[in-house]
N, C-alpha and C positions, 0 to 999 in steps of 0.2 A: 417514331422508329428509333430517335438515337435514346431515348430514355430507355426503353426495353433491351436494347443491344447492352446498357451502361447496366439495367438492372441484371443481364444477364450475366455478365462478366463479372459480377459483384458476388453472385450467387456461385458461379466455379471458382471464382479466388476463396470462398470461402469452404468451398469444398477441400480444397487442398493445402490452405494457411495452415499451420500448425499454431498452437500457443507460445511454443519458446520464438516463432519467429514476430511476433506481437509485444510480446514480456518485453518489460524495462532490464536490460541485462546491468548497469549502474547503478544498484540501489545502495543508499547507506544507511547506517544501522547508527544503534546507540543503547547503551546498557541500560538495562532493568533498574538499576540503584543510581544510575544518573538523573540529576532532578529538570524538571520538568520545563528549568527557564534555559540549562545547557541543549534542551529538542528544540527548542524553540529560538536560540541563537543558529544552532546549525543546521535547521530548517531556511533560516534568511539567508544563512552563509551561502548554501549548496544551491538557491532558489528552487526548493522542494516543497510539496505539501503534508508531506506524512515520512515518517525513518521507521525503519522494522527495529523492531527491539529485540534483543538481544540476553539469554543468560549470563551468568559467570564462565559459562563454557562455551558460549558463543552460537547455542542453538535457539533460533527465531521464537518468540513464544507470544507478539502482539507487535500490534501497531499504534504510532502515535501520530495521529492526525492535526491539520491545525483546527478542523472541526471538534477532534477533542479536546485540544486545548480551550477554545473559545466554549463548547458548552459545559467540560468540567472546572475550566479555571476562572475566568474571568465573570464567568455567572456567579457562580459561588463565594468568590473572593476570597482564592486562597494564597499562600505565599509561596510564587513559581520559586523559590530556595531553599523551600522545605519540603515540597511533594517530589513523589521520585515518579519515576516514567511509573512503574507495573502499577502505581496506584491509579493512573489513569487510561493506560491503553485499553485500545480495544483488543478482546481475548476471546477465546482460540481464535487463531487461524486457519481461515477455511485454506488449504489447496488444492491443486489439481496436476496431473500428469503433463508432460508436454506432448499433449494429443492432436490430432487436428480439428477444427471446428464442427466441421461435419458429426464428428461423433460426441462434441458437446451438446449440441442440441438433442441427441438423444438420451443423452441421461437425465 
């Protein structure tokens, strides 16, 4: 009974949670022509996994993961002082509205 009560109340939270109340509202960024060993200091600094990158005008255009680091860098063996973020982020970015759940499962 208490497992169904717990599954139930998981199911109306999720009826009503939005995405922005979910979302990480702290995220840090780091430029596109910054190279790829300065993501990876301020990855350790901040204890983050990933920083949204950023243009010269400061609009989102990928993501640097430490997954991307580890399989575009250190497999390949390139020099983290010479590669800059946009050569390895991952790109586009998918987003989404700040919807509630309920109507993500519908699309």
């Amino acid at each position: 009974m208490k497992h169904i009560l717990k599954s139930q109340s998981m199911y109306i939270a999720t009826m009503t949670t939005t995405v922005g109340e979910l979302m990480r509202k702290n995220v840090f960024t780091i430029k596109e022509s910054d190279t790829i060993q300065n993501s990876a200091m301020k990855m350790k600094d901040k204890k983050v996994s990933s920083l949204l990158v950023v243009d010269s005008v400061g609009k989102p255009t990928g993501l640097v993961t430490e997954r991307d680091l580890v399989r575009k860098v250190c497999i390949n063996d390139v020099r983290t002082t010479e590669v800059k973020n946009k050569e390895i982020m991952s790109a586009p970015l998918i987003t989404i509205e700040l919807t509630r759940l309920r109507r993500l499962q519908q699309i």
